[in-house]
N, C-alpha and C positions, 0 to 999 in steps of 0.2 A: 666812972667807967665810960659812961655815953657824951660827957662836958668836951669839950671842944677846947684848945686853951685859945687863949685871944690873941696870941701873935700868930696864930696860926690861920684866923679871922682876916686879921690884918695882911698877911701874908697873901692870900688868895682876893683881897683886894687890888693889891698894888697889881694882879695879875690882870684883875678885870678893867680899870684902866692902867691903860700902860700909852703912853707915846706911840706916833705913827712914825709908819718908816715906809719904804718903799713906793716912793712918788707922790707921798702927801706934805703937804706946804707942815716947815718944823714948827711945833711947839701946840701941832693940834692934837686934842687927845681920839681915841676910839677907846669906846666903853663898851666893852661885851653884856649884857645883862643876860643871864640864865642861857646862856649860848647865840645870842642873837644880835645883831648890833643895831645901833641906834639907826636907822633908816628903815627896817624892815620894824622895826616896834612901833615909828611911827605912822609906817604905813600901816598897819596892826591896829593900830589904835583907830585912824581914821575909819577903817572900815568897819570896825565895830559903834563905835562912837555913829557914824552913818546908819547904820543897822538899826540902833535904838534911837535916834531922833524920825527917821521913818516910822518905826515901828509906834513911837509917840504920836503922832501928827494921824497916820491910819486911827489910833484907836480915839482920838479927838473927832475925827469925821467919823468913826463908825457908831458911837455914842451918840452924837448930833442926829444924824440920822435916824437912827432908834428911841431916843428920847422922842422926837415929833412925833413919830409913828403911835410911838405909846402913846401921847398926847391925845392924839386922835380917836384911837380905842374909847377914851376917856373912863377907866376902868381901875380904881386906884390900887391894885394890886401890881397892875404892868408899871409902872411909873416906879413902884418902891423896888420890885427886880431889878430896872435897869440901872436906879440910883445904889441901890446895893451889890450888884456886881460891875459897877465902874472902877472902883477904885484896883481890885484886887486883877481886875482886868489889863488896869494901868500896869501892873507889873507882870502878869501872863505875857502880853505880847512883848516887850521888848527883852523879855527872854527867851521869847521863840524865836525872834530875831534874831538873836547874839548866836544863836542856835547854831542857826543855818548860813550866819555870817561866818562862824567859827573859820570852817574848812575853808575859804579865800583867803583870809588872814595869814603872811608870809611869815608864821611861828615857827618854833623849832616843836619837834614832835612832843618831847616830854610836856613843855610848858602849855602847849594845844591839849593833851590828855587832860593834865591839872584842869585847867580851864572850861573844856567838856563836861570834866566829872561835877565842877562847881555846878555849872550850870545848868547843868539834870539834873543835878540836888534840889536845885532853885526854882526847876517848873514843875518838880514833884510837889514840893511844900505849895509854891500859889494855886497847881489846880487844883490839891484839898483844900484848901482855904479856896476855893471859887466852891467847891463840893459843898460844904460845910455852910457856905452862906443858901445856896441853890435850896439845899434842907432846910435852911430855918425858914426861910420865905412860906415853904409849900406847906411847910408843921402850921402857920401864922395862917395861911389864906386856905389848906388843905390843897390836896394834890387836885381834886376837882378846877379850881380856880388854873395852874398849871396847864392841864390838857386841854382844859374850855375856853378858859377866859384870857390867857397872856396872848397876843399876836394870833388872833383867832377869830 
């Protein structure tokens, strides 16, 4: 009842690329993907892909930063915080990035919602997983160490 049959796959293929016409050089194709065509996907792409290599490189220097800091404290409670919320952190920020890059990204409406909805899937799941480790640290040093001793 819900199966699809396959020439009818196929069928809606030939639609997606199809030949140009009207003032483009013959034999080039335009490929529609999910209502978009290939220029604004990869402008799409650029600016997301942009989005997350920023968003990398920030949390590289913001880590560096905070790593010394702790250093200095010399306090071995602060040092296992930052080494234990680096990694999950790695993936918090460059999806807060893709976030906020979303809406510039020259998408068509539906495939931008899709897209949205993954990716507030994706920073509900890391920041329990950043939650989840924040807990086990303070359960290990008590929350005493937390309010006293981390950056303090």
């Amino acid at each position: 009842m819900f199966a699809v049959p396959l020439s009818r796959h196929l069928a809606n293929l030939s639609q997606i690329c199809r030949p140009l016409q009207h003032g483009r050089r013959r034999g080039e194709t335009f490929c529609r993907i999910s209502g978009a065509d290939t220029e604004h996907l990869l402008i799409s792409g650029a600016v997301l892909a942009g989005a997350a290599i920023l968003a990398l490189i920030a949390h590289y220097l913001l880590f560096q930063a905070i790593e010394r800091f702790a250093r200095r404290k010399g306090q071995p409670g602060n040092l296992m915080f930052v080494n234990r919320c680096k990694t999950p952190a790695r993936v918090v920020l460059p999806l807060l990035a893709l976030v906020l890059a979303l809406p510039f990204a020259p998408l068509p409406v539906h495939l931008k919602d899709i897209l949205q909805h993954t990716l507030d899937m994706g920073v509900i799941a890391s920041v329990g997983w950043v939650a989840i480790i924040v807990c086990a640290v303070a359960q290990r040093y008590g929350v005493c160490a937390l309010h006293h001793g981390c950056f303090g």
